[in-house]
N, C-alpha and C positions, 0 to 999 in steps of 0.2 A: 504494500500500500504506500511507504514514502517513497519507492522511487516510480512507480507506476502510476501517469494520471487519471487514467480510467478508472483506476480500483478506485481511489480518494473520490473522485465523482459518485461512483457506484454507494460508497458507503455513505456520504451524505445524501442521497438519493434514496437511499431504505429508510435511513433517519426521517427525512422527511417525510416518507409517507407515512412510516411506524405514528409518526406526530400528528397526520391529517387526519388518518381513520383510527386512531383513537378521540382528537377531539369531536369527532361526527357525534355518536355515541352520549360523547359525554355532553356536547352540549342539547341531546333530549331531554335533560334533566331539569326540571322546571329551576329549578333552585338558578341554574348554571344560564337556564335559557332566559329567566326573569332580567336579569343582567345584560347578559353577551348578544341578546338577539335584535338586529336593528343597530348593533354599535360597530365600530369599527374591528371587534372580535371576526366575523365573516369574513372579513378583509384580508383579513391577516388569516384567517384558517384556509382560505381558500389558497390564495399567494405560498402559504408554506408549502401545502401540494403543488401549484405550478409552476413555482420557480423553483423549487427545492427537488420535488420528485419527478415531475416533467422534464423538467428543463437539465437539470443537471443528468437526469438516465440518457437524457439526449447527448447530452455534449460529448458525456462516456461516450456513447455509441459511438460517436462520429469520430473522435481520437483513436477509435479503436480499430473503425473498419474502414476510413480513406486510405491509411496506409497502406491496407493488404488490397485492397483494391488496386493501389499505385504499387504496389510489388517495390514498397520503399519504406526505410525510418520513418518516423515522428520527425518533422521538419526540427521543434525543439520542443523538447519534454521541459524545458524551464518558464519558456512561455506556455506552455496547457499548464504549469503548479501554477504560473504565475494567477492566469485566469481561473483557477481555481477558489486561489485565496480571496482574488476580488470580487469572483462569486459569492463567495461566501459570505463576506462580509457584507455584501450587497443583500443577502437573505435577509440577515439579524438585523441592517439599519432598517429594513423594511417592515419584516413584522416583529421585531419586539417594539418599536414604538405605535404600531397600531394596537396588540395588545393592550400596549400602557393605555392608551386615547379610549381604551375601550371598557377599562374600567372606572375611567375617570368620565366619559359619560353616562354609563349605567348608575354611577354614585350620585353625579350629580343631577339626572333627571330623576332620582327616585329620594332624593335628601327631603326634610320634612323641617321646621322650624318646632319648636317649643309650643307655639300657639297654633301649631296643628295644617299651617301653609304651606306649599312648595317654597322651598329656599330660594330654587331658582325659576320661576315662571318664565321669564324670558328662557324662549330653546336659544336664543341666538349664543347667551353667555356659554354655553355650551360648545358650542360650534369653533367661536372665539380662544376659547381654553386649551383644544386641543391642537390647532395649526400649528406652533411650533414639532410638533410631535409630526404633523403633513410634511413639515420642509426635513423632516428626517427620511420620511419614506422615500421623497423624491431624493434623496442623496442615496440613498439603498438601491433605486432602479437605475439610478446614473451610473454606480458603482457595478450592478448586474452586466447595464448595457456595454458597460465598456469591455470588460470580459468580454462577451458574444465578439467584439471587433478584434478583441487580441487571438480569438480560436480562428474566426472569420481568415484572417494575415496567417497565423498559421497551418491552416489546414489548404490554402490558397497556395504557401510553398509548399506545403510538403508536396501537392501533386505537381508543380510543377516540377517538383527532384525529381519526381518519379514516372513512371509511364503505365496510363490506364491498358489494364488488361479485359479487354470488353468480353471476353466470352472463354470461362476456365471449365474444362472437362472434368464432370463430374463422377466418379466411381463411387459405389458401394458395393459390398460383399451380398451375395445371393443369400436369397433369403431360403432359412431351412425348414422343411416343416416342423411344425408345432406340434408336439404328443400330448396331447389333454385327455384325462385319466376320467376328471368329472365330466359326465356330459348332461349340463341340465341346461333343460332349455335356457337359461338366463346367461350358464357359459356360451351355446353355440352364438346367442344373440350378439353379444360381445363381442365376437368375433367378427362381427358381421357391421363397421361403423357405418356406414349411409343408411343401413337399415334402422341402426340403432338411434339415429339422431333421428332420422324421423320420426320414429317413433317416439323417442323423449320430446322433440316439438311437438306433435300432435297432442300429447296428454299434458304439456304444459301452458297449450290454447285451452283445451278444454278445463282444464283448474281457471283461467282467468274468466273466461265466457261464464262461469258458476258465479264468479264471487262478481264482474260487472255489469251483465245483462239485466239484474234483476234492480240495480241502482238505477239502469237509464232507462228501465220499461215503467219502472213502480211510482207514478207520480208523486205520491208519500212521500217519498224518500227524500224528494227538494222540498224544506224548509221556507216557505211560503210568508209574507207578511201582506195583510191586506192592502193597507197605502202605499205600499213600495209597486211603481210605475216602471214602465221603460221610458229612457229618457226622449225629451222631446227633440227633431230634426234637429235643431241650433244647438242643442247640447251632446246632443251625440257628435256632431261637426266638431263642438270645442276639445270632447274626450279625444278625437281624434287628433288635435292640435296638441293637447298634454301629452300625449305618447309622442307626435313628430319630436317635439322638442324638449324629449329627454326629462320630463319632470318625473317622471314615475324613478327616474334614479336614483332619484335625493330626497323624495316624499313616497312615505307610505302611505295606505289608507284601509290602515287596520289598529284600530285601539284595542288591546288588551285590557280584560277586566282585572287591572290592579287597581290599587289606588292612585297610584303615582300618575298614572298615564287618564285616567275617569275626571281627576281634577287639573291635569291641565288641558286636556282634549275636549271632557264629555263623556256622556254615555258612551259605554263600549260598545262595538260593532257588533252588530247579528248576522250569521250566515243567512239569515233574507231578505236582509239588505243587498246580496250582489249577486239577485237569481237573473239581472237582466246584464250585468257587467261581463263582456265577452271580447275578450278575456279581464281575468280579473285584475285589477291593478294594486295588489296589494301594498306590491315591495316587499325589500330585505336590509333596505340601509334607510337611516334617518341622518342623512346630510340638514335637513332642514325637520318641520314639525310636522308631525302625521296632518293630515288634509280632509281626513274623512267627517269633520262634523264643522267644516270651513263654510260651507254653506249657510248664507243668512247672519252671520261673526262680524262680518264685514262689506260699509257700502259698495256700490259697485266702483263708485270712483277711486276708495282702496287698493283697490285691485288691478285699476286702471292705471295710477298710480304705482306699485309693486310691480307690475310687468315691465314698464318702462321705464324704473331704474325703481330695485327694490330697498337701495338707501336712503331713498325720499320718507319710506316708512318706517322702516329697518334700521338707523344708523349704523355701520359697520357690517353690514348685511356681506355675504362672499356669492350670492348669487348672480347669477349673469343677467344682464340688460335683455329685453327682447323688443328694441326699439319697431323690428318690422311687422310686428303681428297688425299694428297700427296703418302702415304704409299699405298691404297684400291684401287683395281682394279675395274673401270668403269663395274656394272653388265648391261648386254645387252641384258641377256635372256627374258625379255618381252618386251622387243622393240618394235618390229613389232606388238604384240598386243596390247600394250598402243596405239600404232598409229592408228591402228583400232579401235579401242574403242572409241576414239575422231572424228573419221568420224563419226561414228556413231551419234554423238552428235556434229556433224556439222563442226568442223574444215575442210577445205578440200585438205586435202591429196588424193593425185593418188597412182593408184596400184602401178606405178615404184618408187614413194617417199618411199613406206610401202617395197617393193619386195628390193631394193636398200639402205638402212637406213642405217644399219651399215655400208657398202664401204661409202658413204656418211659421216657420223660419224665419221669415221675412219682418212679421207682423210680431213676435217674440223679439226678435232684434233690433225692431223698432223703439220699441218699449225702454230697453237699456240703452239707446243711444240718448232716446229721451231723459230719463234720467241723469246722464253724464254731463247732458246740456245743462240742465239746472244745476249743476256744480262746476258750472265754467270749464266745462271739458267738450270740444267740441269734434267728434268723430264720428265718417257715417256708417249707417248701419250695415253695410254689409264688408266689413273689416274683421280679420281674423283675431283682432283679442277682443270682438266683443262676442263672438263665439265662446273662448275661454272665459270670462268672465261667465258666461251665463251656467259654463260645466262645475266652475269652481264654486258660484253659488247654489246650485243644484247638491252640492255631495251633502252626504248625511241629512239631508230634512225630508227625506219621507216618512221617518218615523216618529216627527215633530207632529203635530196637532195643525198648527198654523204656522207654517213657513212664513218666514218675514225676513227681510233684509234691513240689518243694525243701522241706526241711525250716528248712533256717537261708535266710535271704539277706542282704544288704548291702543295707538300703531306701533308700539313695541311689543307687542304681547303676541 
């Protein structure tokens, strides 16, 4: 292993995985997941598998078999240590301070004061708290990537030392019969792999058709709420705009029933609340505050506001501007076939909801430009963030009574 760089790859490449599929596991542990889940902990568990046990079984491999490929040395086995070690170290600055970030947001989104409050109600001090820990990570992939350039220049000479042998004769020893003493059927079968694989596929179809067929025939089975609607053409438009641009990244929209997350969110989420969301947008990271009960929180010019620079509301906000949602005309040319398409798959839309969409859309969109105007915002209504606006006020109030949009808010909260 110290003078071989493949092996030193290989062995921190078991390590790392020995480290990923044990944390899987461990983080089903409500205790472990109440903390780790949603924080920068997934960041880092995952990265340990891919840079650690992916990438480094990679590097091995490729140290090991351009050589005999080129029927030549290791160009230099001190540049593969070298990119080793800065591998390595590229791991640790990566995820031990996402680790770190990740316990220091589970602490601090779940800290409680004396008098019974969140310590920290702003998510944003959160956010804030951990970036120096982000400019460590980014020095961890800087340090990974530059490895990859130093194997990249190495493995580049070594084939040019050497000369590719595109096509090596392959020999093996005849095969001898087999003497098998047991003959039961389950031995001859064994013998027999194309048979046997099919057959292990075919009765491993039939075990799942048992346990999923009866989920997607048995209408039961979907958790139901009366006031929860599909959403209307203009919001569905906007859900569409939240996935183009990347918000499902950094927002989840799913509150767990703690305490922690019930007092600064709201009511926790119900699975029928998202019998019409296709697919669902839950997430798995909270870069920002979960979104699911944002609906009705905040005016729409909030919002208006927050999209076109989220530090007008936010001070110190690290979200990105999205000055052209403003500018880009609402495309509507497959409207009516999105609509259709999600019947299909069980939302249920009527022919007049599909036949009517856009007048609908239009007339919905009107409404919030309206609004925007009487708060000296002046935008028309067929513009792509007043789409988003109308999905972002939409989440979480169908299980409200009367939906209403906040008159006053606290735009740091």
């Amino acid at each position: 292993v110290r003078t071989e760089p493949m092996l030193k790859f290989m062995v921190v490449a078991l390590t790392c995985y020995g480290m990923a599929t044990f944390e899987g596991p461990m983080l089903s542990l409500k205790q472990v997941n109440a903390i780790a889940h949603f924080t920068d902990w997934i960041v880092a568990h995952v990265h340990v598998g891919a840079l650690g046990w992916n990438g480094f079984m990679t590097f091995g491999i490729l140290y090991w078999l351009i050589p005999r490929i080129y029927k030549t040395e290791l160009y230099s086995k001190k540049l593969a240590s070298t990119h080793f070690w800065i591998g390595t170290l590229g791991i640790l600055f990566y995820a031990i301070p996402m680790y770190w970030a990740a316990v220091v947001q589970g602490l601090m989104w779940k800290e409680f004061t004396p008098e019974g409050v969140l310590k920290y109600p702003n998510f944003l001090a959160t956010t804030l708290e951990i970036l120096p820990m982000h400019m460590m990570r980014a020095l961890g992939g800087a340090l990974y990537l530059s490895g990859v350039f130093l194997m990249t220049f190495n493995l580049i000479k070594t084939m040019q030392k050497g000369k590719l042998l595109a096509n090596e004769p392959a020999e093996a020893p005849a095969l001898l019969p087999v003497q098998v003493n047991e003959q039961s059927q389950h031995r001859r079968l064994e013998r027999k792999p194309i048979l046997f694989m099919v057959l292990a596929l075919i009765a491993i179809l039939i075990g799942g058709m048992v346990e999923m067929v009866p989920t997607f025939t048995i209408s039961k089975n979907v958790p139901t709420i009366a006031s929860v609607k599909p959403y209307t053409a203009l919001e569905l438009q906007g859900r569409d705009l939240y996935v183009r641009e990347g918000c499902v990244n950094c927002h989840t929209q799913t509150i767990r029933p703690f305490r922690s997350e019930t007092a600064r969110y709201g009511e926790y989420s119900k699975a029928g609340e998202f019998v019409y969301d296709t697919p669902f947008l839950w997430g798995s990271k909270r870069t920002g505050p979960d979104l699911h009960r944002i609906g009705g929180k905040y005016p729409n010019k909030w919002h208006f506001d927050h999209l076109l620079d989220p530090t007008i509301t936010s001070p110190g906000s690290i979200m990105p501007t999205y000055p052209w949602l403003i500018d880009q005309k609402l495309d509507n040319s497959i409207l009516k076939d999105k609509m259709k398409a999600l019947r299909k798959l069980g939302i249920p839309y009527t022919d007049a909801e599909i036949e009517h969409a856009e007048q609908d859309l239009t007339k919905q969109a009107q409404k919030i430009a309206d609004d925007l105007k009487q708060n000296q915002v002046n935008v028309l209504a067929d513009r792509e963030i007043v789409a988003v606006i109308a999905y972002l006020q939409r989440l979480g109030t169908d299980i409200k009574a009367a939906p209403k949009v906040a008159d006053n808010v606290n735009a740091n909260q």
